[in-house]
Structure formats: structure tokens, C-alpha cells
C-alpha angles and dihedrals in degrees: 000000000000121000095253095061098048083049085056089053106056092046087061098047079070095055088120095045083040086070088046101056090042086056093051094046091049089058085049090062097042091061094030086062087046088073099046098089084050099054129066135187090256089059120095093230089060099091087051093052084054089054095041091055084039093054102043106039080051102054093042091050084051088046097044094050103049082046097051088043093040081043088054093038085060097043088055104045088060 
């Protein structure tokens, strides 16, 4: 078994924490967006907000993807 595979596995082995944590993201977004129409590119919290979208599109991209690939490896063992 190469490395790669048993760190496959144990992603996998998080596949229900891993809904959890794309719920949890995708809260995050929707206030997140909610901020967006109070916050210009002059404020000082400007270059946070950046961050904070950057952050967290990013994780749940990252989230959404091993779920969806540890959600097909499972499928395919069977």
C-alpha cells in the first residue's frame, strides 16, 4: 500500500465530518456575502473580507471535492 493510498484512506474515513464541515463553510459564505454591500475597497476591513472569501471558497472547493472523490471511491469499491 503506498502512502498516498492509506492517506486516502484516512480522508475518507472523515467523509461524515467532512458534511459537516461543508455545511458549516457554506454558512460561512452566506454571511460572509451578507457583508459584501457594507464594505468597500477604501475600508480597512476590506483586505480581511478578501481573505475571509478567499478562505473559505477555497476550503469548501477543497471539501467538496475530497467528498465528492471519497463519495465516488465508495461507490466503486462496492
Amino acid at each position: 500500500m503506498s502512502k498516498t493510498s492509506a492517506l486516502l484512506d484516512l480522508v475518507c474515513a472523515q467523509r461524515r465530518q467532512m458534511r459537516v464541515i461543508i455545511g458549516v463553510l457554506a454558512a460561512m459564505g452566506f454571511l460572509l456575502a451578507l457583508s459584501i454591500p457594507f464594505v468597500g475597497p477604501g475600508d480597512r476591513v476590506y483586505p480581511i473580507l478578501i481573505i475571509d472569501i478567499v478562505l473559505v471558497v477555497g476550503l469548501f472547493a477543497l471539501f467538496s471535492g475530497a467528498y465528492w472523490y471519497c463519495t465516488k471511491r465508495a461507490m466503486d469499491d462496492d
